[in-house]
LUMTOR-370649 format. One record per residue: x, y, z of N, C-alpha, C, O, CB in turn. Coordinates in steps of 0.1 Angstrom, whole numbers, plus 5000, padded with zeros to 4 digits. Atoms other than C-alpha are relative to their C-alpha. Glycine has a CB too. Layout:
<sites>
XYZXYZXYZXYZXYZ
...
</sites>
This chain:
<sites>
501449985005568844027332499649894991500549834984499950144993
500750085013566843807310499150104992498650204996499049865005
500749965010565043887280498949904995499449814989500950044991
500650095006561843707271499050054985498950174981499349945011
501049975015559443707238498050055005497349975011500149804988
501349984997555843867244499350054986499850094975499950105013
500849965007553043947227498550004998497749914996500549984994
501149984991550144167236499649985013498449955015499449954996
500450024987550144137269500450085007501550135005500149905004
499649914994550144347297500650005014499849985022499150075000
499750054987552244317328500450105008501150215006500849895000
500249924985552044457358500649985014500550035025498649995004
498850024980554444337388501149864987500849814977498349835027
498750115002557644097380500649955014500850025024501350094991
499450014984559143937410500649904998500049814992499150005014
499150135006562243687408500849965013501750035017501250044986
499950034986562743487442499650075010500350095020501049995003
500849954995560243657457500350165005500050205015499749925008
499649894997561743997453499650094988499950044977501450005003
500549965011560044267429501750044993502850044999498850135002
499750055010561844267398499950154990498750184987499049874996
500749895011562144607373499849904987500249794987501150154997
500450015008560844557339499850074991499250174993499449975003
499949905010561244707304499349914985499549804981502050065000
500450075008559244647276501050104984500950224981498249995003
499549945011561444697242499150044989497950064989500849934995
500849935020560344807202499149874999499449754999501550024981
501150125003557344627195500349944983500350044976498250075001
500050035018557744477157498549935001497849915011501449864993
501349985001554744417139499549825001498449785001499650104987
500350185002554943997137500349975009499449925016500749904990
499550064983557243917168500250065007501450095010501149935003
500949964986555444077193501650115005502450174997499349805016
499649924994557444267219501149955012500649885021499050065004
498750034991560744197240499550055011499050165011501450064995
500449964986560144197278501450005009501949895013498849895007
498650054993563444237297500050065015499950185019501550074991
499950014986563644167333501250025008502049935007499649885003
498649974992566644307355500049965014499350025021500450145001
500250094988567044097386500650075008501750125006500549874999
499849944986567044247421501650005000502450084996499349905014
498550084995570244017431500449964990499749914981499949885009
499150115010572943877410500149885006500449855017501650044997
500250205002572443497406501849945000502749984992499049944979
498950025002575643307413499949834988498949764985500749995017
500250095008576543047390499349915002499849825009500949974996
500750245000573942697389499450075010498749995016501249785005
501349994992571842907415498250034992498350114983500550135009
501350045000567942867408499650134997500350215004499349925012
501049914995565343167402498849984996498449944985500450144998
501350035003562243147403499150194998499050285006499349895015
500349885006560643457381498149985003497549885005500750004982
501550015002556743527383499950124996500650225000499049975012
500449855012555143797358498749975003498249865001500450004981
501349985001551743917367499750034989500750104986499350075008
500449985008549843967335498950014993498749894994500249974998
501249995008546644027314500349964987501449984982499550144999
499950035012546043887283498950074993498550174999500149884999
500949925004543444017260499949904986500949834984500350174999
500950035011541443877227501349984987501649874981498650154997
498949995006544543967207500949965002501649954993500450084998
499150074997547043797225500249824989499849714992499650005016
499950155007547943517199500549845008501449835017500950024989
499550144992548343127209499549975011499249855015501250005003
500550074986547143147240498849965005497750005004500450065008
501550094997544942917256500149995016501049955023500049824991
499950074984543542877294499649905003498449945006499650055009
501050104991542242557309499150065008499350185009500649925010
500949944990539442627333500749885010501449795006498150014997
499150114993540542437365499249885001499849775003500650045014
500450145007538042187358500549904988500349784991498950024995
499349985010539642117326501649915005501949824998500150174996
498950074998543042007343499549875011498449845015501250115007
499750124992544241707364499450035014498350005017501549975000
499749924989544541857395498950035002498649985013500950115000
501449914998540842057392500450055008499750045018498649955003
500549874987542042307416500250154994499450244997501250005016
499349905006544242567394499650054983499749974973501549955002
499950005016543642717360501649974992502749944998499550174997
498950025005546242687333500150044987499350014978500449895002
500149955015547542877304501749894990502749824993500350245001
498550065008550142757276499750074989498750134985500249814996
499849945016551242877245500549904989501449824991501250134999
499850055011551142717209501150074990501350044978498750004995
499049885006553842977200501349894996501349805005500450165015
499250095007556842757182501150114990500950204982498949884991
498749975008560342847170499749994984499249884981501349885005
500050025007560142897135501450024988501650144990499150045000
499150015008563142877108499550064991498550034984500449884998
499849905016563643157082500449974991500450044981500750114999
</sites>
């Protein structure tokens, strides 16, 4: 399984090498957001590849994040989000 960092957001399908994917969202805390932990179909052998995709919503509250419009990118065909979200030291 992996475990990633979220926050505010809503997801709705997981799929990791093109196989759906369960999904568990942990204890929300009130600063760092909400643990998303993904349990993978298949066990991965060692140095093999997966490719994860998380459908999602974001919303007004979702902090950091930003989308391109696909005008906006290189490419002009695709939109594109990123996050400003950054490791911080306690």
């Amino acid at each position: 399984s992996q475990v990633l960092d979220t926050k505010d957001v809503q997801v709705s399908k997981v799929t990791v090498n093109g196989q759906d994917a369960k999904f568990a969202f942990g204890e929300k805390h009130s600063f760092k957001g909400t643990p998303l932990e993904i349990t993978f179909p298949n066990e991965l052998r060692r140095g093999q590849e997966a490719i994860v995709e998380i459908s999602f919503e974001t919303s007004p509250q979702s902090s950091a994040l930003q989308w391109f419009t696909p005008e906006q990118t290189s490419g002009k065909k695709h939109p594109f989000l990123f996050s400003q979200c950054q490791v911080e030291l306690i």
